[in-house]
N, CA, C and O atoms as CSV, one atom per row, in Angstrom:
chain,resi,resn,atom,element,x,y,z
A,1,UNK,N,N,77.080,65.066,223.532
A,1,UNK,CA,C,77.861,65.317,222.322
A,1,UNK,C,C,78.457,64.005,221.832
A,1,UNK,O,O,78.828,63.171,222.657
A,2,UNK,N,N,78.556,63.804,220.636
A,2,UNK,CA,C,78.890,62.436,220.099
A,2,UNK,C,C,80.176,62.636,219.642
A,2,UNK,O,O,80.649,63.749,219.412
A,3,UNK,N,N,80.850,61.412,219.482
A,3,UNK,CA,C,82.315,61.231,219.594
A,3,UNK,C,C,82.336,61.308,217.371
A,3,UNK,O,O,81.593,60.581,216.712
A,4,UNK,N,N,83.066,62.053,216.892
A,4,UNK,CA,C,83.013,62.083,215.216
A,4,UNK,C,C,83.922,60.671,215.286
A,4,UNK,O,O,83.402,59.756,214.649
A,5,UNK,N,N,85.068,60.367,215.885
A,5,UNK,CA,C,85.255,59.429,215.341
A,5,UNK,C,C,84.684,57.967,215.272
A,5,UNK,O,O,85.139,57.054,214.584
A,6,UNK,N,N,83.488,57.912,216.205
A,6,UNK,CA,C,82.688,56.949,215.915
A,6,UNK,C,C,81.462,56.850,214.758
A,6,UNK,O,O,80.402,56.224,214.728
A,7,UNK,N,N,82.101,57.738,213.858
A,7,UNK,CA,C,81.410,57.937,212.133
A,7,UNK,C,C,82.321,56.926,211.738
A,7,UNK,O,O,81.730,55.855,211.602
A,8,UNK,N,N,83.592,56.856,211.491
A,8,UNK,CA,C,84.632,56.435,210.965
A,8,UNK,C,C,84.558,55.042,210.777
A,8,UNK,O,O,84.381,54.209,211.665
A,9,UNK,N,N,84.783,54.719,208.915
A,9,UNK,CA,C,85.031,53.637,208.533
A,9,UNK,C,C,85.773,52.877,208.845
A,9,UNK,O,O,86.901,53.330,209.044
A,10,UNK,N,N,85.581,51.389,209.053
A,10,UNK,CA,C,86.520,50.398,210.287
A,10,UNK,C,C,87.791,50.519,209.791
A,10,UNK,O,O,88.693,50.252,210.584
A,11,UNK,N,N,88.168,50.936,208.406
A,11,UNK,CA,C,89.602,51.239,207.763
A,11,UNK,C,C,90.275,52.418,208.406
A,11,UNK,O,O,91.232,52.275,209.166
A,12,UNK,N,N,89.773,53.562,208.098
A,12,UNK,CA,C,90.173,54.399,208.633
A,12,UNK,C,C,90.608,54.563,210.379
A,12,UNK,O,O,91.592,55.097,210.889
A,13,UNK,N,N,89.404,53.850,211.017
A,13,UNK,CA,C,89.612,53.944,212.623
A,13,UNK,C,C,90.600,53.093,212.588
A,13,UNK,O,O,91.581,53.351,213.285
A,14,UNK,N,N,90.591,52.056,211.897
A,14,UNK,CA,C,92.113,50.863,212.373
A,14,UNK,C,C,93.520,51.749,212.030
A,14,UNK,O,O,94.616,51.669,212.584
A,15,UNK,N,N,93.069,52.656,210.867
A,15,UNK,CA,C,95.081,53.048,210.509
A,15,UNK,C,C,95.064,54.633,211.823
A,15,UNK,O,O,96.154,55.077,212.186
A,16,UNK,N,N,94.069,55.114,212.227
A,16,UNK,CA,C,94.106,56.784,213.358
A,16,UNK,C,C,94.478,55.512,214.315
A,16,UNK,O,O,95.678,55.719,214.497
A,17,UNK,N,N,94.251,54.650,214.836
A,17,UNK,CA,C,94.541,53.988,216.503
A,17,UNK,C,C,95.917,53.400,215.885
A,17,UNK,O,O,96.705,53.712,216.778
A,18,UNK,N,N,96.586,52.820,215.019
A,18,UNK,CA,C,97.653,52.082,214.836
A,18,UNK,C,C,98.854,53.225,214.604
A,18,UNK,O,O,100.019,53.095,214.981
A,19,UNK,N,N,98.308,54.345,213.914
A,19,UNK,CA,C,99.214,55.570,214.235
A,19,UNK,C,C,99.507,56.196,215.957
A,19,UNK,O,O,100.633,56.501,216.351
A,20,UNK,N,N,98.225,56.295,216.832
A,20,UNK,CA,C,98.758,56.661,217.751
A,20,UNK,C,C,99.157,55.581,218.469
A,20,UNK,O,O,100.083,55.732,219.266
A,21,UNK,N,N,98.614,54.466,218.337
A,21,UNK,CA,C,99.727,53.229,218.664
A,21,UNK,C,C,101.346,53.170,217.924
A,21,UNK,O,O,102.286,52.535,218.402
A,22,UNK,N,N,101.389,53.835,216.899
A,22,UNK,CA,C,102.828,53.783,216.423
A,22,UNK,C,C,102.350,52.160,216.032
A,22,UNK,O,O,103.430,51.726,216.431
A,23,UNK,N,N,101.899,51.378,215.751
A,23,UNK,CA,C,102.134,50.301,215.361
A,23,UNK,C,C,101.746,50.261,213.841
A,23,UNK,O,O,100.786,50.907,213.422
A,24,UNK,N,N,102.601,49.407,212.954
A,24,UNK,CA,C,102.639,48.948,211.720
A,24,UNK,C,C,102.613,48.131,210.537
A,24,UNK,O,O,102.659,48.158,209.308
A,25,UNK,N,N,102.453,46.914,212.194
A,25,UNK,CA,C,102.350,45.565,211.851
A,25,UNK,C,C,101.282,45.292,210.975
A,25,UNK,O,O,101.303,44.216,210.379
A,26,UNK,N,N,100.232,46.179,210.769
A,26,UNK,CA,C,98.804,45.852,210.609
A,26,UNK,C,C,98.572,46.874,209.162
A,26,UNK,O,O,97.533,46.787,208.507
A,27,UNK,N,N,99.372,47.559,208.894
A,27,UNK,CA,C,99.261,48.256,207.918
A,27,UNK,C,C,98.557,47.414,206.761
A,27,UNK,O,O,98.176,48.269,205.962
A,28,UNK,N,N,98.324,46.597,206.447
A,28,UNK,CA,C,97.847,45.893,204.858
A,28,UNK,C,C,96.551,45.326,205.455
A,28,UNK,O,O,95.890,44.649,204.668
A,29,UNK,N,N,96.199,45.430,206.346
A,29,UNK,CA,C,95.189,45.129,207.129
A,29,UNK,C,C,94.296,46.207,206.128
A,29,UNK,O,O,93.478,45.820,205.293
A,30,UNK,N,N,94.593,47.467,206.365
A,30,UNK,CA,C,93.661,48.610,206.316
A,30,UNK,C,C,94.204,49.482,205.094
A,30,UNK,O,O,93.594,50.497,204.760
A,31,UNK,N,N,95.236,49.112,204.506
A,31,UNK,CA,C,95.406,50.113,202.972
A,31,UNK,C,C,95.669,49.097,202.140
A,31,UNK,O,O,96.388,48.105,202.265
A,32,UNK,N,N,95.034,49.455,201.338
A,32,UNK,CA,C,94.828,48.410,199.914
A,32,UNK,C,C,96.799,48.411,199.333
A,32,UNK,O,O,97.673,49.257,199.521
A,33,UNK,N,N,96.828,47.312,198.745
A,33,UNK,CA,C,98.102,46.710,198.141
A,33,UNK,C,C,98.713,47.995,197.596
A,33,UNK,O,O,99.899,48.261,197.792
A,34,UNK,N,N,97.763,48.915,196.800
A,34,UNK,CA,C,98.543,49.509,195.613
A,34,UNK,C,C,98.009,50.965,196.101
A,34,UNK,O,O,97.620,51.728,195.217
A,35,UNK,N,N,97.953,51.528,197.872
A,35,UNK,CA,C,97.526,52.633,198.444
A,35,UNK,C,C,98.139,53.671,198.055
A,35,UNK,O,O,99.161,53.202,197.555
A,36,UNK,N,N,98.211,55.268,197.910
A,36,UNK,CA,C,98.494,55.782,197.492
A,36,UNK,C,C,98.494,56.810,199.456
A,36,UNK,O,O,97.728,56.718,200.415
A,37,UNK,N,N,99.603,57.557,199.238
A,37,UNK,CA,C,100.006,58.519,200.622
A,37,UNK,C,C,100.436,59.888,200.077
A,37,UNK,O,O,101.180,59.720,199.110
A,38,UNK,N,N,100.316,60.641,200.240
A,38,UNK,CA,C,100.451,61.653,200.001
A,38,UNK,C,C,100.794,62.744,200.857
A,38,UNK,O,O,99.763,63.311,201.219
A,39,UNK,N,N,102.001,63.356,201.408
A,39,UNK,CA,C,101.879,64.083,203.141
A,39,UNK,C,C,103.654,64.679,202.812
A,39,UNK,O,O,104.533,64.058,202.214
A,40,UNK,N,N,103.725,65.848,203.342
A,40,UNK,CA,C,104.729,66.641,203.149
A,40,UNK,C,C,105.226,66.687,202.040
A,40,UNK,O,O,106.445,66.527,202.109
A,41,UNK,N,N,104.741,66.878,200.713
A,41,UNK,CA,C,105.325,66.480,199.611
A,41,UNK,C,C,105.458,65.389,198.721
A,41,UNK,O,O,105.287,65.335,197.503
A,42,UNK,N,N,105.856,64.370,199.698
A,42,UNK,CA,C,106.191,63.282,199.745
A,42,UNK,C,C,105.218,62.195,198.887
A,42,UNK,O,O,104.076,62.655,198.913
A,43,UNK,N,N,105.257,60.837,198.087
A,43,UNK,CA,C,103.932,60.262,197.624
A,43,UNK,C,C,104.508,58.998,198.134
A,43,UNK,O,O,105.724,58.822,198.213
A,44,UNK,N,N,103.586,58.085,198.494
A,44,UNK,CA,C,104.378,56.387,198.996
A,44,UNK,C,C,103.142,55.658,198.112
A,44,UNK,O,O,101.936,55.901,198.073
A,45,UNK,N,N,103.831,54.828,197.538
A,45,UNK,CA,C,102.892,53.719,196.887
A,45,UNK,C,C,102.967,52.527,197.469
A,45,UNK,O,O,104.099,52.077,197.292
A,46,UNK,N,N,102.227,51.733,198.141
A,46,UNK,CA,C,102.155,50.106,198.402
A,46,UNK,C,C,102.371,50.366,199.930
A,46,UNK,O,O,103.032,51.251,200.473
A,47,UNK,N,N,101.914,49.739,200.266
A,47,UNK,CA,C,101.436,49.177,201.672
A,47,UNK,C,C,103.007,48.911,202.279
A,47,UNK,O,O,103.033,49.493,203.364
A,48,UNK,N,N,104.378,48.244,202.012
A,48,UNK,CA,C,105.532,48.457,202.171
A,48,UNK,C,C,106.020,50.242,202.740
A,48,UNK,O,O,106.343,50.766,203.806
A,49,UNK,N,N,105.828,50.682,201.317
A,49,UNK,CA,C,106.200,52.272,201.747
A,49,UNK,C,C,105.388,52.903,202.622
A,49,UNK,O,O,105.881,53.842,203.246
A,50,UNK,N,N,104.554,52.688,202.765
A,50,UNK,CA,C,103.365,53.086,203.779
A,50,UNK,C,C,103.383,53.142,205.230
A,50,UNK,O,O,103.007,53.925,206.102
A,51,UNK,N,N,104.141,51.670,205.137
A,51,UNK,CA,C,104.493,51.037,207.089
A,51,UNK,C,C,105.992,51.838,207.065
A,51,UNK,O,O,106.540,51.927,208.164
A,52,UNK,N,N,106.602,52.349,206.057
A,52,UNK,CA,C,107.890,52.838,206.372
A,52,UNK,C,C,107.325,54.254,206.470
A,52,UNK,O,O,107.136,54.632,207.626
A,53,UNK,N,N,107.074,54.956,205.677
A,53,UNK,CA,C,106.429,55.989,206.110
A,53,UNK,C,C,105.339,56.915,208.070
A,53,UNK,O,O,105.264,57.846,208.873
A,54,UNK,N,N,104.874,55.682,207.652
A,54,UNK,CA,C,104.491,55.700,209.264
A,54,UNK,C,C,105.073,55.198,210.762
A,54,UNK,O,O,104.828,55.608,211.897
A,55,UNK,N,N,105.945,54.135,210.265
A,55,UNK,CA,C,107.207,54.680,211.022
A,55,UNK,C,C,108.263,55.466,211.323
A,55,UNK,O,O,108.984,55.787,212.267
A,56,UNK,N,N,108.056,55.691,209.972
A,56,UNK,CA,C,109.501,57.621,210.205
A,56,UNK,C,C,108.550,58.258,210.939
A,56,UNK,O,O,108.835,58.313,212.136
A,57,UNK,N,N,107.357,58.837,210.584
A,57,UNK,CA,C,106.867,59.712,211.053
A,57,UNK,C,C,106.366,59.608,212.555
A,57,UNK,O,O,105.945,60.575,213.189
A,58,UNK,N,N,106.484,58.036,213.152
A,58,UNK,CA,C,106.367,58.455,213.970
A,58,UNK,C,C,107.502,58.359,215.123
A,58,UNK,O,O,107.452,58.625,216.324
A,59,UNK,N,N,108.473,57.906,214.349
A,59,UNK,CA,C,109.667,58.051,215.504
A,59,UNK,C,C,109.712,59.693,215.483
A,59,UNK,O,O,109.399,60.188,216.566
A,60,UNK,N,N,110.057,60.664,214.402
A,60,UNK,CA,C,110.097,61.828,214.071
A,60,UNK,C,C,109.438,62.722,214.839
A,60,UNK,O,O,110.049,63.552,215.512
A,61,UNK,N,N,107.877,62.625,214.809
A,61,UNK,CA,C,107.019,63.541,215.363
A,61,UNK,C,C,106.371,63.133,216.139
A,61,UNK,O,O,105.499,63.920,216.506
A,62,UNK,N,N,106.384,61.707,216.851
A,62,UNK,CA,C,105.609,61.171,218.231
A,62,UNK,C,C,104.309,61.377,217.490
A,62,UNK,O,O,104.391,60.240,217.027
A,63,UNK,N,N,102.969,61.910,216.872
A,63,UNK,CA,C,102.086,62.617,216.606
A,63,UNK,C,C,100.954,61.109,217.442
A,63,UNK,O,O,100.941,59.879,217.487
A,64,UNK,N,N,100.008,62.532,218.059
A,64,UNK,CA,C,98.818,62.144,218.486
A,64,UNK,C,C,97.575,62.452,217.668
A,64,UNK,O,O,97.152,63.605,217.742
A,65,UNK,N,N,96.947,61.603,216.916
A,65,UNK,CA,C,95.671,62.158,216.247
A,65,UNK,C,C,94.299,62.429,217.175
A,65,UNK,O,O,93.661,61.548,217.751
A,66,UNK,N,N,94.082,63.481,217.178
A,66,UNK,CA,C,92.716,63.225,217.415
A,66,UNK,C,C,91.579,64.050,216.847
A,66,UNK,O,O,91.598,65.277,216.750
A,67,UNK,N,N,90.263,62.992,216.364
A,67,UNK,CA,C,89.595,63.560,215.265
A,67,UNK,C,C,88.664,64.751,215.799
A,67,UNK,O,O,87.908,64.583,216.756
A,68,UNK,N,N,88.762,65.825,215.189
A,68,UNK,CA,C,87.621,66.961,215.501
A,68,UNK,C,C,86.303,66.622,214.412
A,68,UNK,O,O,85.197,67.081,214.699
A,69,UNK,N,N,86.429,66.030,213.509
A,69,UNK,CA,C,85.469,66.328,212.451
A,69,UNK,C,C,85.190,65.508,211.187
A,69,UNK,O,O,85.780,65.652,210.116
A,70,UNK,N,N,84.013,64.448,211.505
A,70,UNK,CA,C,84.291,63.906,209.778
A,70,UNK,C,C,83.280,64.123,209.108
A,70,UNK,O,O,82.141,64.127,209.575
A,71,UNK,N,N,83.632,64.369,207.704
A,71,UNK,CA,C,82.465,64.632,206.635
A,71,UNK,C,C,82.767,63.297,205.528
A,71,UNK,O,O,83.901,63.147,205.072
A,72,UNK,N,N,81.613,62.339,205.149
A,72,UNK,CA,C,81.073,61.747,204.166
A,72,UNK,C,C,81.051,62.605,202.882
A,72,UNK,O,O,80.021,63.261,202.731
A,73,UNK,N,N,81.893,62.705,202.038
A,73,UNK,CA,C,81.740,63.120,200.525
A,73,UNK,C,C,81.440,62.194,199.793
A,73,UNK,O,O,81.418,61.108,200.373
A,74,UNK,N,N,81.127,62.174,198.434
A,74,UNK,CA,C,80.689,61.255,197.281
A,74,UNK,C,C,82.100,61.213,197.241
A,74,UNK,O,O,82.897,62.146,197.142
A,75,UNK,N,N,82.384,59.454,197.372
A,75,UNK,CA,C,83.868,58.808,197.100
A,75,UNK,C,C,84.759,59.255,197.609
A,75,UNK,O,O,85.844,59.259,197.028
A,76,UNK,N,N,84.630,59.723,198.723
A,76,UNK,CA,C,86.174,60.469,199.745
A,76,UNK,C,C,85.258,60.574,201.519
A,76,UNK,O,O,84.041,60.662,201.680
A,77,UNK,N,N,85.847,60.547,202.117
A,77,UNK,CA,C,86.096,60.647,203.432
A,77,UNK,C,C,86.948,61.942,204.321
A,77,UNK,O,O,88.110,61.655,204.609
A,78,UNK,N,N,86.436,63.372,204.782
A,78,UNK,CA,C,87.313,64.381,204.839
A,78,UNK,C,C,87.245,64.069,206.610
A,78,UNK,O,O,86.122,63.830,207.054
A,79,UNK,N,N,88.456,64.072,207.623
A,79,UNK,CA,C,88.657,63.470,208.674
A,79,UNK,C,C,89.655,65.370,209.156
A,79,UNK,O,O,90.594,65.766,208.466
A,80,UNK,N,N,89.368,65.803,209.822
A,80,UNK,CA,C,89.268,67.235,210.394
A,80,UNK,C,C,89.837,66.722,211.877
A,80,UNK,O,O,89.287,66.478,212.950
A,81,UNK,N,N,91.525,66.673,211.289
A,81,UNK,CA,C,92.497,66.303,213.510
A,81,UNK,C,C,92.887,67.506,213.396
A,81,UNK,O,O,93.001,68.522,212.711
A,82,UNK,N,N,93.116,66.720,214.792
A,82,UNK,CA,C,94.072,67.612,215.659
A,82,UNK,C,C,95.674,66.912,215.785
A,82,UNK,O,O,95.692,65.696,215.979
A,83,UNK,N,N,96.628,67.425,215.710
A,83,UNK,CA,C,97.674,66.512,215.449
A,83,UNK,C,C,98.517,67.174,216.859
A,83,UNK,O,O,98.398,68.397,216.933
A,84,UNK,N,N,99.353,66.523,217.985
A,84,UNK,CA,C,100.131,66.770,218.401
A,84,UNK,C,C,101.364,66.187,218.522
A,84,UNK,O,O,101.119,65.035,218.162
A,85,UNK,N,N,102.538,66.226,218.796
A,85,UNK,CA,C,103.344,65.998,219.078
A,85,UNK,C,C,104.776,66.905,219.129
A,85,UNK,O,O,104.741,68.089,219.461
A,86,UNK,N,N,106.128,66.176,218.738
A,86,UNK,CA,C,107.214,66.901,218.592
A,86,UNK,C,C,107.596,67.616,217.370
A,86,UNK,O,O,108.552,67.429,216.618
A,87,UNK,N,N,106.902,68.244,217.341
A,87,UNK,CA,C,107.242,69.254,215.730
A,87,UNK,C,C,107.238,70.293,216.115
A,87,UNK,O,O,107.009,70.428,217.317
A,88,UNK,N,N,107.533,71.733,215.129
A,88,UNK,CA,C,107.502,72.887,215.610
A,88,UNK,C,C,105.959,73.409,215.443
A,88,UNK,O,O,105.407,73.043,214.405
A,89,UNK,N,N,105.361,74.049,216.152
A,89,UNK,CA,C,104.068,74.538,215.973
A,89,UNK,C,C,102.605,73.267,216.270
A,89,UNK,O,O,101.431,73.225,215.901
A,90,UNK,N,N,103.547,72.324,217.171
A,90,UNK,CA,C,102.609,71.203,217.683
A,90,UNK,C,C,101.594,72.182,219.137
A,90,UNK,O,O,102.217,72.760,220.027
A,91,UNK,N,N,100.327,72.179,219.098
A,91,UNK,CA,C,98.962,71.160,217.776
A,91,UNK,C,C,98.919,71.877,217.019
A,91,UNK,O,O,98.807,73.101,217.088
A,92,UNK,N,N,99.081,70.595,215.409
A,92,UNK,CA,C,98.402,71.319,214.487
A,92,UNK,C,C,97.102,70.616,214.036
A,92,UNK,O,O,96.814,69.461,214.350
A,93,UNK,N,N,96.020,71.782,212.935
A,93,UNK,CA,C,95.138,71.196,212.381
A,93,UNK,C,C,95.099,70.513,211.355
A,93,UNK,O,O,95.242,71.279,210.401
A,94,UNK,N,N,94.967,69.339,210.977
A,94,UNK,CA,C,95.185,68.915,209.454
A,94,UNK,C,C,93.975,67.719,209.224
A,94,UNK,O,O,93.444,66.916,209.991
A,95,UNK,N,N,93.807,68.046,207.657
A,95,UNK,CA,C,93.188,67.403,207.071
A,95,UNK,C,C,93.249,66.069,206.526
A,95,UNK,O,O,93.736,66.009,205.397
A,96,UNK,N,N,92.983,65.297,206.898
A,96,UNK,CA,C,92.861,63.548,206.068
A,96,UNK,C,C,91.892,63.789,205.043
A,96,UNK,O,O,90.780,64.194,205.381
A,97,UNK,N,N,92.190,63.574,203.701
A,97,UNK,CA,C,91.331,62.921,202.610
A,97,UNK,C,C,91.473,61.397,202.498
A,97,UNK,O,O,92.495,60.799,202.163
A,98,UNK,N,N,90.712,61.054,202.713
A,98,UNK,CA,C,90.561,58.997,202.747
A,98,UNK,C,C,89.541,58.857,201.398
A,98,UNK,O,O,88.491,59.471,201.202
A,99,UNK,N,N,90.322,57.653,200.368
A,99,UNK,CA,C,89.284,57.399,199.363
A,99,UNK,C,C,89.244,55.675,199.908
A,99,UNK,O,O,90.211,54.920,200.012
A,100,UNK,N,N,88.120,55.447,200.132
A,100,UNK,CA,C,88.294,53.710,200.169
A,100,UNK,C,C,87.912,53.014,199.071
A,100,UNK,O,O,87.034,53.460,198.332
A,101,UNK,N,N,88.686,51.533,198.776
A,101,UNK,CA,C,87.968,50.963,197.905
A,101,UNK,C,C,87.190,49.836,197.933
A,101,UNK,O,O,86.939,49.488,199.086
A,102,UNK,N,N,86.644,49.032,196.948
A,102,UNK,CA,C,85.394,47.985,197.007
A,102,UNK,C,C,85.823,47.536,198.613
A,102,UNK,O,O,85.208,47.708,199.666
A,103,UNK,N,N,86.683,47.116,198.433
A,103,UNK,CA,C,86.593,46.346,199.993
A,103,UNK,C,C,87.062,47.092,201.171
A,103,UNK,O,O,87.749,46.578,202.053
A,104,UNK,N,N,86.650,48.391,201.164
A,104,UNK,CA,C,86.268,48.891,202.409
A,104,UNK,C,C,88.272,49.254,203.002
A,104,UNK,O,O,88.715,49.490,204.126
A,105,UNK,N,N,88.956,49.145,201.710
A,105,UNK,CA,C,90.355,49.656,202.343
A,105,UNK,C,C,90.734,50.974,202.233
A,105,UNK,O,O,90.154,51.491,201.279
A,106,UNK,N,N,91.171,51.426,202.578
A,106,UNK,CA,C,91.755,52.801,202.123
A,106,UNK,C,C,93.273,53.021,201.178
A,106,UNK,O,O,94.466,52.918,201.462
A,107,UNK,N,N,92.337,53.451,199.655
A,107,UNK,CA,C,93.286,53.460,198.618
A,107,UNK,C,C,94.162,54.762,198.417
A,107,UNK,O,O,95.233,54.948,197.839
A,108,UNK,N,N,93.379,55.520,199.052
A,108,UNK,CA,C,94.322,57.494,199.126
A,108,UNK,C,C,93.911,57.654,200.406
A,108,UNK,O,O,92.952,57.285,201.083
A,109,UNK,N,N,95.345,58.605,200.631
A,109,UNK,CA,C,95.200,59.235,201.876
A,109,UNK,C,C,95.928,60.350,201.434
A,109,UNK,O,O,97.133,60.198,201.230
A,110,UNK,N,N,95.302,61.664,201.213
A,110,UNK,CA,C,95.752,63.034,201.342
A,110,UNK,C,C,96.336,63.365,203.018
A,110,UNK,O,O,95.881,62.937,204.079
A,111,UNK,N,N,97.283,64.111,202.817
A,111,UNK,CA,C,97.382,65.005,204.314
A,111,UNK,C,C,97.636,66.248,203.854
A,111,UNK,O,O,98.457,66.515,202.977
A,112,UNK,N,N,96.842,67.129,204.516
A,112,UNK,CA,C,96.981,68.746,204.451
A,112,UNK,C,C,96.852,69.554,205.514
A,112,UNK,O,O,96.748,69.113,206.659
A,113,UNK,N,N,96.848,70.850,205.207
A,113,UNK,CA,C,96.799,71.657,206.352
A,113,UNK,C,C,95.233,72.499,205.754
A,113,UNK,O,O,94.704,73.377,206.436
């Protein structure tokens, strides 16, 4: 059986390991300047709000990703985890929408259920 997250665009695999690393240092590494986030409501623009974002969330919810499932769409990336940590109703299933751009960054990131 093959591992899905070894489908995964080198953008995407760098920001799933730097999340369960909790690390943030690297954030502009892998989301374009003017990225767009999208997750509890919430929208973060720029690579700034982004590393703050993913640091709340993960002091907040500890969360462990791990990928069950990726599908290649025309201009999107659908990434099918498993999310655990300290939340109520931890594991949950949720959806990543990833759009990357020319240079291979990731300009949207949907989160859903």
């Amino acid at each position: 059986m093959s591992n899905p997250a070894s489908s995964l665009a080198p953008a995407i695999a760098a920001y799933i390991a730097a999340a369960n690393a909790r690390d943030t240092s690297r954030v502009g590494s892998f989301f374009a300047e003017d990225a767009n986030v999208f997750d509890e409501g919430q929208h973060r623009i720029g690579t700034q709000a982004i590393a703050q974002w993913m640091q709340d969330t993960a002091q907040r919810y500890e969360p462990r990703v791990e990928v069950l499932d990726v599908q290649q769409r025309t201009g999107k990336v659908l990434v099918h985890n498993l999310i655990s940590g300290t939340f109520p109703g931890s594991p949950l299933e949720l959806r990543y929408m990833f759009r990357l751009n020319e240079q291979g960054k990731i300009a949207r990131l949907d989160i859903s259920l």
